[in-house]
Backbone and ligand atoms as CSV (ligand in chain L), in Angstrom:
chain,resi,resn,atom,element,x,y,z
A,1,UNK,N,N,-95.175,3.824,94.862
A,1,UNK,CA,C,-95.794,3.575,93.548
A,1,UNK,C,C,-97.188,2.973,93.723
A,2,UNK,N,N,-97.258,1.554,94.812
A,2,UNK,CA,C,-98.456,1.261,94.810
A,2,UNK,C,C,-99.450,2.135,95.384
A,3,UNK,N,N,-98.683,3.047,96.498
A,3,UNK,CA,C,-99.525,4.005,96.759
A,3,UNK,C,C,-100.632,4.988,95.677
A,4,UNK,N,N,-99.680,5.387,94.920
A,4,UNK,CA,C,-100.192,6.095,94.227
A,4,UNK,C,C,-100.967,5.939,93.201
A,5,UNK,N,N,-100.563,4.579,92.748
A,5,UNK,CA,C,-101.627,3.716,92.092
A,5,UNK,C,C,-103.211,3.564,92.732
A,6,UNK,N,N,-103.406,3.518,94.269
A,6,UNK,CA,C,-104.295,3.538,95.198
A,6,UNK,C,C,-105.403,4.692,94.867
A,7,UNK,N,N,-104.398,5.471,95.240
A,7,UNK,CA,C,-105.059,7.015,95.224
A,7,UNK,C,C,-105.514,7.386,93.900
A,8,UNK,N,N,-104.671,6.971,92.708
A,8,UNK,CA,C,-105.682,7.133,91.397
A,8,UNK,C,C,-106.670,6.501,91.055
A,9,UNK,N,N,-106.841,4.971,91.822
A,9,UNK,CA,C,-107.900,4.316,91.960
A,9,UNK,C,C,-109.123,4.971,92.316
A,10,UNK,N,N,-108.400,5.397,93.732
A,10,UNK,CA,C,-109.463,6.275,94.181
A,10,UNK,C,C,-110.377,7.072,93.787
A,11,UNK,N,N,-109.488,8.272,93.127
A,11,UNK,CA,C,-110.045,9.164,92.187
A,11,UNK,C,C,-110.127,9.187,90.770
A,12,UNK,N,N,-110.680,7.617,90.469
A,12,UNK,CA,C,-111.024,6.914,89.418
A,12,UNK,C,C,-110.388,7.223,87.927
A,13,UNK,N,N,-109.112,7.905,88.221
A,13,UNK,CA,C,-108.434,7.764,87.131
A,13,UNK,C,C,-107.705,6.597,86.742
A,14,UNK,N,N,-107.390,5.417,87.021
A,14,UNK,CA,C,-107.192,4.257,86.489
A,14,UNK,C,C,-107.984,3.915,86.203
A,15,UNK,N,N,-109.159,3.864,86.548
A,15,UNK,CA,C,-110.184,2.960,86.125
A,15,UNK,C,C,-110.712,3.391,85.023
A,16,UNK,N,N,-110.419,5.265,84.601
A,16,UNK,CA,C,-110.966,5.906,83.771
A,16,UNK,C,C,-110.515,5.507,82.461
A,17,UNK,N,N,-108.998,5.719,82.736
A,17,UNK,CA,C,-107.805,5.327,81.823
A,17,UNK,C,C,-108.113,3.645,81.362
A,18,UNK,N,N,-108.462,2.488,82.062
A,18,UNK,CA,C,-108.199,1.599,81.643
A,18,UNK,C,C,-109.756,1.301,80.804
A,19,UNK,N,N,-111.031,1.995,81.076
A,19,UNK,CA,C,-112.344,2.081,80.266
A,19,UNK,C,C,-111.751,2.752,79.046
A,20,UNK,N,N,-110.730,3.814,79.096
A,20,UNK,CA,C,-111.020,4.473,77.910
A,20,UNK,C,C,-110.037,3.306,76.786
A,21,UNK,N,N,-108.923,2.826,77.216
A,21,UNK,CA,C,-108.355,1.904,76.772
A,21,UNK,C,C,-109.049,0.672,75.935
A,22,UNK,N,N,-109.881,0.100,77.108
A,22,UNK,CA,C,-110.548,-0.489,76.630
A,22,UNK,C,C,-111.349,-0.518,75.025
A,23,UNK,N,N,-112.247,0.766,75.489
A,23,UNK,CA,C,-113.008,1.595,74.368
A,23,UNK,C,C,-112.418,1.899,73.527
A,24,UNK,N,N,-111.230,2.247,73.536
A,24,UNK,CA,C,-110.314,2.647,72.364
A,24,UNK,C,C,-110.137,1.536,71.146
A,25,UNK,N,N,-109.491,0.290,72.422
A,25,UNK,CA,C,-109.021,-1.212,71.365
A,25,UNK,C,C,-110.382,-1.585,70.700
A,26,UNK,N,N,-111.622,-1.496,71.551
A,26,UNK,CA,C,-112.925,-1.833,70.727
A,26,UNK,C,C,-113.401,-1.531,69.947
A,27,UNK,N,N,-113.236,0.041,70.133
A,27,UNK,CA,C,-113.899,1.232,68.708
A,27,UNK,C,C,-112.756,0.972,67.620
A,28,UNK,N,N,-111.489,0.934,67.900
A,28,UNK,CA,C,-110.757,1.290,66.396
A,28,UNK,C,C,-109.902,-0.301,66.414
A,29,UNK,N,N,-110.477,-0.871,67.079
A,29,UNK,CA,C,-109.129,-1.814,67.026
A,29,UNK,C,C,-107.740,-1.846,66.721
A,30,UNK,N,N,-107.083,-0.753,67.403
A,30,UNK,CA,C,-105.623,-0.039,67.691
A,30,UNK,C,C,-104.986,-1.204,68.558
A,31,UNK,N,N,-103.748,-1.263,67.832
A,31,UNK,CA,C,-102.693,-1.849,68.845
A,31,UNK,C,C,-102.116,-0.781,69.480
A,32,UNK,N,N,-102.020,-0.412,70.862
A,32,UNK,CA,C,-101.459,0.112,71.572
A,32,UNK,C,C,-99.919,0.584,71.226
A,33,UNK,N,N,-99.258,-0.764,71.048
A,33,UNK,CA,C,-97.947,-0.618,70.662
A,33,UNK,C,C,-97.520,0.143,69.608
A,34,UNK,N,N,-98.814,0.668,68.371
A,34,UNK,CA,C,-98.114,1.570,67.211
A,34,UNK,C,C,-98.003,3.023,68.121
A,35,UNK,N,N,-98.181,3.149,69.088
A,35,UNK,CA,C,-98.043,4.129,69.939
A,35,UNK,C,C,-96.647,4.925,70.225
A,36,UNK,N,N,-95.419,3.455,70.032
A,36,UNK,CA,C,-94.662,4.209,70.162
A,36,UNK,C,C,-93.350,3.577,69.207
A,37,UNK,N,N,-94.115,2.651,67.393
A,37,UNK,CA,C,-93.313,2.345,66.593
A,37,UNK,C,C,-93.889,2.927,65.526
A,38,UNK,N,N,-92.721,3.668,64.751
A,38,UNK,CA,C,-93.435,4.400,63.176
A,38,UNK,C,C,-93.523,3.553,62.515
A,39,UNK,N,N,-94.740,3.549,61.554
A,39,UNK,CA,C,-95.258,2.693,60.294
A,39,UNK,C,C,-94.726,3.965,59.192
A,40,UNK,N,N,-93.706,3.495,58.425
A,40,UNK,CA,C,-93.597,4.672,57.181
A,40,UNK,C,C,-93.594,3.712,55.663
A,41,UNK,N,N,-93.987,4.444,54.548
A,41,UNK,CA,C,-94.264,3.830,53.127
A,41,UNK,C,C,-92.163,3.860,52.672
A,42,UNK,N,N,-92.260,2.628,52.142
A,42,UNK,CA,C,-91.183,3.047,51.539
A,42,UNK,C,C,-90.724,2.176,50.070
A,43,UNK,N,N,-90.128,2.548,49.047
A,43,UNK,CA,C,-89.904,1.916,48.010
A,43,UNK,C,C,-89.221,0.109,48.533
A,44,UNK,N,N,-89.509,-0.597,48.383
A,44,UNK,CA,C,-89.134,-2.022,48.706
A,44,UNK,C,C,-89.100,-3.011,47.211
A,45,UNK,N,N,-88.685,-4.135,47.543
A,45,UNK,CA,C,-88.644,-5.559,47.080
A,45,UNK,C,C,-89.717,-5.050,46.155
A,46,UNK,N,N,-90.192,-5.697,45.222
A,46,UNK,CA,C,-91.514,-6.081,44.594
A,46,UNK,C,C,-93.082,-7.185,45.538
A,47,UNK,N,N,-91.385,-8.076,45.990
A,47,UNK,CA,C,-92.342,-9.327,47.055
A,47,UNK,C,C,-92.206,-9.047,48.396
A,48,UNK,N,N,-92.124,-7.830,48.573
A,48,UNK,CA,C,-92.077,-7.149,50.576
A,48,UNK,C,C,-93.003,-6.507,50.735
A,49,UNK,N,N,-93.766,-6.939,51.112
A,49,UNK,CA,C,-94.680,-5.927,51.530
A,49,UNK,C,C,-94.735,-5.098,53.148
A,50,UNK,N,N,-93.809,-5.719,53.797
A,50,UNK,CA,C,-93.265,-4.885,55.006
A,50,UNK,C,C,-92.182,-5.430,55.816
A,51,UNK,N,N,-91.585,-4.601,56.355
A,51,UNK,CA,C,-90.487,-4.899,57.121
A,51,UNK,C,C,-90.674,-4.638,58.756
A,52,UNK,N,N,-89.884,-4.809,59.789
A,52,UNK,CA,C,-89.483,-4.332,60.645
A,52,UNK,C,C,-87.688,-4.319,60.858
A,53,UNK,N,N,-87.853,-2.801,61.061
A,53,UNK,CA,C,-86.181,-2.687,61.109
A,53,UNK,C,C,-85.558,-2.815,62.496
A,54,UNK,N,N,-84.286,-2.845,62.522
A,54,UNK,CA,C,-83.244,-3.039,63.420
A,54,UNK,C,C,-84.042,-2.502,64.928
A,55,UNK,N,N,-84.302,-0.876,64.717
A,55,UNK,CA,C,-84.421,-0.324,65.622
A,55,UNK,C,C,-86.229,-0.534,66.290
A,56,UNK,N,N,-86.700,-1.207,65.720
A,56,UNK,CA,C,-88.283,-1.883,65.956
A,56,UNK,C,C,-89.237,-0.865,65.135
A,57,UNK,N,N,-88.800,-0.483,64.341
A,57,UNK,CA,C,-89.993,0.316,63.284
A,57,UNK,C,C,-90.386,-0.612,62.603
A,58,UNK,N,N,-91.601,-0.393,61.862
A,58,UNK,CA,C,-91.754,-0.812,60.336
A,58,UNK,C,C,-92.096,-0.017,58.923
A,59,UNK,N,N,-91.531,-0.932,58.204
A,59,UNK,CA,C,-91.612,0.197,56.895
A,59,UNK,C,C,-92.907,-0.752,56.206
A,60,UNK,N,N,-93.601,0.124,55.187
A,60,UNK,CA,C,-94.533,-0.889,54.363
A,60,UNK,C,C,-94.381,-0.244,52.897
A,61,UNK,N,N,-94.085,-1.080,51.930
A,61,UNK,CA,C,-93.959,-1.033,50.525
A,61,UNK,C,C,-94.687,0.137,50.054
A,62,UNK,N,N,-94.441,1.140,49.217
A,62,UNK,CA,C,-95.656,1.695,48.789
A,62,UNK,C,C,-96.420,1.009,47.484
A,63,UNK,N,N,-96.412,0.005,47.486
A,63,UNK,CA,C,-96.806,-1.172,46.430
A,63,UNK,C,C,-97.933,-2.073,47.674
A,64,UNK,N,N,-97.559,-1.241,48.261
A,64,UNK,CA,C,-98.399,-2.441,49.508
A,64,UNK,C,C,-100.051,-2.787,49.146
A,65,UNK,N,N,-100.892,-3.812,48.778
A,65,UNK,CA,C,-102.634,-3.264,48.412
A,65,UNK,C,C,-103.452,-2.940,50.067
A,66,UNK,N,N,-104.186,-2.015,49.903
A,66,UNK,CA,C,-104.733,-1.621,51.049
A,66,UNK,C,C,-105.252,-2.626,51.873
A,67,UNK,N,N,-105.625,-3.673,51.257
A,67,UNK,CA,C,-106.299,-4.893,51.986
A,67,UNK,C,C,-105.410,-5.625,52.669
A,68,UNK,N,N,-104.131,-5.438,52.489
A,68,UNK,CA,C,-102.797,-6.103,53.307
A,68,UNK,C,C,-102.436,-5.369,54.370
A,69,UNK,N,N,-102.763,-3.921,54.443
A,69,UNK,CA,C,-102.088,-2.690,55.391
A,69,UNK,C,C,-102.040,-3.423,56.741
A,70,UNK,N,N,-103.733,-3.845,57.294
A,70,UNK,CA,C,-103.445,-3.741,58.256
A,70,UNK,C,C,-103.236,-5.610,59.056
A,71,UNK,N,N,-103.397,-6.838,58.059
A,71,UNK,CA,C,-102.689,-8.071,58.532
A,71,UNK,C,C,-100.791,-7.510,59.009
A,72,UNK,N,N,-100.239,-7.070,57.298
A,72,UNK,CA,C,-98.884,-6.452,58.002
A,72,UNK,C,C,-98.550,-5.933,58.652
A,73,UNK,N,N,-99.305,-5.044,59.312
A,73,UNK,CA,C,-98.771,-4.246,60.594
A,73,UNK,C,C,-98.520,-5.258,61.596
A,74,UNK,N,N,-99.936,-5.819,61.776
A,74,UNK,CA,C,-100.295,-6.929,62.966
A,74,UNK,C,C,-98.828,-7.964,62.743
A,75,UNK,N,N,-98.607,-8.266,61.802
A,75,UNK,CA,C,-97.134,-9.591,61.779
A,75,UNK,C,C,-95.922,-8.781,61.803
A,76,UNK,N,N,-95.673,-7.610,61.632
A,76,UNK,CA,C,-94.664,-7.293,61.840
A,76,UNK,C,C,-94.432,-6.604,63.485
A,77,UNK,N,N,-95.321,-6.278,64.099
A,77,UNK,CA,C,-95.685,-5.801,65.340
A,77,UNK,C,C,-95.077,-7.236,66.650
A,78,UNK,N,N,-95.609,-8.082,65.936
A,78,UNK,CA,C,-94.971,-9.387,66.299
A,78,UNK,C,C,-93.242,-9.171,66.212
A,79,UNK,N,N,-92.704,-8.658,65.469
A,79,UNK,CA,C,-90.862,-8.984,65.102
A,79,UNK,C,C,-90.785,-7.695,65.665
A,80,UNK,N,N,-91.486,-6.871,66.206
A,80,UNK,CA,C,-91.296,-5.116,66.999
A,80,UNK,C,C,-90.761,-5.942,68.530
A,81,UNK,N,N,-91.782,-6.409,68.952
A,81,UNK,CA,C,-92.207,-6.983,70.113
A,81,UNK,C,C,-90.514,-7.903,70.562
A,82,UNK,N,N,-90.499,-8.603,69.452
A,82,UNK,CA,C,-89.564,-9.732,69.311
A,82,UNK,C,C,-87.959,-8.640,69.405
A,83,UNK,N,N,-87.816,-7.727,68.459
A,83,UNK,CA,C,-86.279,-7.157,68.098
A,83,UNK,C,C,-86.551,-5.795,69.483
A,84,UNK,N,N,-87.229,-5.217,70.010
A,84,UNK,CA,C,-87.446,-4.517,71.428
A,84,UNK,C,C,-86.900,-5.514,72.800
A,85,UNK,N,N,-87.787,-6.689,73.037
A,85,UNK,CA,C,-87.010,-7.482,74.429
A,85,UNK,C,C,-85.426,-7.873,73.780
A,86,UNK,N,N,-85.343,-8.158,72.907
A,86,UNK,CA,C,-83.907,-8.866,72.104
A,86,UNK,C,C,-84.113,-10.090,72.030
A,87,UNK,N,N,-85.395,-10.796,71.728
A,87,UNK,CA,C,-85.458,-12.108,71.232
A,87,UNK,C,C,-84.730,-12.352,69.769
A,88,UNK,N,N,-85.136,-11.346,69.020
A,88,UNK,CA,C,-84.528,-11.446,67.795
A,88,UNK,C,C,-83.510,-10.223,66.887
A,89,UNK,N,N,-82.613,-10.434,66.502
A,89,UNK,CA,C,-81.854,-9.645,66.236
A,89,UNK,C,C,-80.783,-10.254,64.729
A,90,UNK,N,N,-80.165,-9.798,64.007
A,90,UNK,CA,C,-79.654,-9.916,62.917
A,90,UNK,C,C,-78.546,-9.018,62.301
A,91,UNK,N,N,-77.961,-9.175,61.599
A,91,UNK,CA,C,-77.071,-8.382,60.914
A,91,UNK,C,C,-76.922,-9.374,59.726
A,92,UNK,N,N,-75.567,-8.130,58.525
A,92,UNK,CA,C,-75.783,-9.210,56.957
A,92,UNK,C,C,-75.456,-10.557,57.048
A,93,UNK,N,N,-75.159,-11.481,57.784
A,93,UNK,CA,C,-74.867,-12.489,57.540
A,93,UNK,C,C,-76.106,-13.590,58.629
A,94,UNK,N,N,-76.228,-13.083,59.503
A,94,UNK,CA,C,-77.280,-14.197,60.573
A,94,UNK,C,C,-78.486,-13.228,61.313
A,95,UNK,N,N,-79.102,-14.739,61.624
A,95,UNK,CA,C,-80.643,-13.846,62.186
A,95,UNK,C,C,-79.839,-14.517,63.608
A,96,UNK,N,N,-80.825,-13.663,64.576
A,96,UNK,CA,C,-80.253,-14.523,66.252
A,96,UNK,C,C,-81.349,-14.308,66.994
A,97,UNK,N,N,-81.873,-15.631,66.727
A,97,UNK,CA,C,-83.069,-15.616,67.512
A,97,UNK,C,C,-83.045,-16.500,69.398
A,98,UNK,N,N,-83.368,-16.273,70.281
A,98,UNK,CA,C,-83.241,-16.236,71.716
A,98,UNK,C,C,-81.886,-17.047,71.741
A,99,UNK,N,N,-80.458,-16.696,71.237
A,99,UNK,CA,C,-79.414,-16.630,71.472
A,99,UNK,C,C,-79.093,-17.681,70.856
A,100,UNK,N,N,-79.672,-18.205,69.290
A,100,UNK,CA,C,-79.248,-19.048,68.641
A,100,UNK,C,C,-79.179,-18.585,67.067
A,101,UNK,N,N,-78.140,-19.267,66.590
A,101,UNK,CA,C,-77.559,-18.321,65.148
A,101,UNK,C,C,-78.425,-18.895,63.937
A,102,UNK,N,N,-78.808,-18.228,63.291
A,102,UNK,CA,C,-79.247,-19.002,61.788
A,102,UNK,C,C,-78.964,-18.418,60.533
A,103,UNK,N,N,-78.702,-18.930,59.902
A,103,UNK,CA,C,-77.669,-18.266,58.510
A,103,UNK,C,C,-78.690,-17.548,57.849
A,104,UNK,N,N,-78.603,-16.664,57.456
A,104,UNK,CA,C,-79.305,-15.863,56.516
A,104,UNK,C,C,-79.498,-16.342,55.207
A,105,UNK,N,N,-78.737,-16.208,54.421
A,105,UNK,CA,C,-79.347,-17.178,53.049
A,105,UNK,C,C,-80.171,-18.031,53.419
A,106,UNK,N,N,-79.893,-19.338,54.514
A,106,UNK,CA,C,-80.458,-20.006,54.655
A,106,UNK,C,C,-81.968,-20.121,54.912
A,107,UNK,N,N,-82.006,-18.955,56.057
A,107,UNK,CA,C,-83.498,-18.512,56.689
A,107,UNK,C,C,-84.038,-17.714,56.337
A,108,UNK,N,N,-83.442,-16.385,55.471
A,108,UNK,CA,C,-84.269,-15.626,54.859
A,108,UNK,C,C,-85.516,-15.530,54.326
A,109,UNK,N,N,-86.531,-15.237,54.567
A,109,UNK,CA,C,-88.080,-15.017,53.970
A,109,UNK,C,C,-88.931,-16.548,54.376
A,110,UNK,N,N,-88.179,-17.611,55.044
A,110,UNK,CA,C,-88.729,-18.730,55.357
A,110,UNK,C,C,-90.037,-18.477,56.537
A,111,UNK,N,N,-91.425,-19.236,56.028
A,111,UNK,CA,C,-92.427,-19.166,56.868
A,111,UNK,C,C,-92.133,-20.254,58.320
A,112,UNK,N,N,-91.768,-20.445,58.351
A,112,UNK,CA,C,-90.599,-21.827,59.170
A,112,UNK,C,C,-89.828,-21.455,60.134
A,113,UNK,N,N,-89.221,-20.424,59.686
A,113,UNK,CA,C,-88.168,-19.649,60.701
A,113,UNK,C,C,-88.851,-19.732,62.040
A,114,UNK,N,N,-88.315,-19.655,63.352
A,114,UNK,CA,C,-89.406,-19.803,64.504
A,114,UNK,C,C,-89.439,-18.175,64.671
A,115,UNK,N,N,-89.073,-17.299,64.480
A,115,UNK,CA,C,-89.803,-15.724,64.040
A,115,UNK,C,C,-90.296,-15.223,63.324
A,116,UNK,N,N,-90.686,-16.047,62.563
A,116,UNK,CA,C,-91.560,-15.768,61.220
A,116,UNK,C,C,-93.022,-16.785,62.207
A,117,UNK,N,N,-92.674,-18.027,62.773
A,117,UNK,CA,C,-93.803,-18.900,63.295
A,117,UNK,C,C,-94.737,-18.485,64.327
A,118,UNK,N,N,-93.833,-17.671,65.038
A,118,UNK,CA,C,-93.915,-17.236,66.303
A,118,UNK,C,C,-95.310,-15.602,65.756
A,119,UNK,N,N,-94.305,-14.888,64.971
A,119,UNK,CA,C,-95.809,-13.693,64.229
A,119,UNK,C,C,-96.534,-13.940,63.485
A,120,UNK,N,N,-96.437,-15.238,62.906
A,120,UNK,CA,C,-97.616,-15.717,62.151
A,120,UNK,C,C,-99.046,-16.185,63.136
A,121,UNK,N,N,-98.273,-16.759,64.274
A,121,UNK,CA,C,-99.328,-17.659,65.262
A,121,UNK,C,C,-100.083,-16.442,65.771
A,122,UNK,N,N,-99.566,-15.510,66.609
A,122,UNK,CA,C,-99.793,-14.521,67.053
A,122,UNK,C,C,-101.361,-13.453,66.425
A,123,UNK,N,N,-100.187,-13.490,64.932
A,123,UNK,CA,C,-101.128,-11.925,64.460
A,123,UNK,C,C,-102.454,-12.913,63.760
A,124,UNK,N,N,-102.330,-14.426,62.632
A,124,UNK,CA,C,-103.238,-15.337,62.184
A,124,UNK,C,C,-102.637,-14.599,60.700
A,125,UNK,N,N,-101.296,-14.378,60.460
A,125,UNK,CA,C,-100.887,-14.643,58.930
A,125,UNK,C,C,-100.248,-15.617,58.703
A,126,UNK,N,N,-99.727,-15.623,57.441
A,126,UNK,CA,C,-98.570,-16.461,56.877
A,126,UNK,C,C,-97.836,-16.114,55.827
A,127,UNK,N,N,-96.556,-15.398,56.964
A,127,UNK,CA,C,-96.049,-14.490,55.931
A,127,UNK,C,C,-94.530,-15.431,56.132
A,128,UNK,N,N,-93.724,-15.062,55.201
A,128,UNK,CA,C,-92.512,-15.211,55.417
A,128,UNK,C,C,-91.204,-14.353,55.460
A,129,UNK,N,N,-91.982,-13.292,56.177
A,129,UNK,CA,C,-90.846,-11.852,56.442
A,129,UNK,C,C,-91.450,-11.522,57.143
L,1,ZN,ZN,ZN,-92.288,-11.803,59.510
């Protein structure tokens, strides 16, 4: 592997790949990671303006205002990140965050939650979903 890593060095395709990367995050300011999670519109809450589901997608309200599109991506990309390693995970009754239980009624939509704290710090929102 490192070999071959070598040899693309060589023939400056890493280096090509990691300029164009670069250039990419600079010109469009793309997170990499929507690369391989769907963003889809979907009827929601009134007060949701996005989710991330079970399987690390996110959905965004079609109520969503355009000026929110892209903070929500960025905070929910955070709970992608989080429900992908298995930091965080849930079903109807509890959230389970790094292998500790928290009641749902209880924690639901809370800016407090330490996965709600944790993508707020990250992306620079303050959301509470
Ligand atoms: Zn959140």
């Amino acid at each position: 592997m490192e070999k071959e890593v070598e040899l693309l060095e060589k023939d400056g395709v890493v280096q090509d790949f990691k300029k164009y990367i670069m250039a990419f995050k600079l010109k469009n300011n793309f997170d990499l990671r929507l690369m391989n999670t769907s963003v889809s519109h979907i009827e929601d809450d009134a007060n949701v303006l996005g989710r991330t589901t079970s399987a690390g997608n996110i959905t965004l309200s079609k109520e969503i205002p355009d000026s929110h599109v892209k903070s929500v991506i960025k905070h929910e990309l955070g709970h992608v990140d989080d429900v992908k390693s298995g930091a965080l995970a849930w079903d109807d009754d509890n959230f389970y965050w790094k292998g500790k239980k928290y009641n749902k009624e209880e924690w639901q939509g809370r800016k407090d939650a330490p996965w709600e704290a944790k993508a707020n710090k990250e992306s620079g929102t303050n959301y509470g979903r």
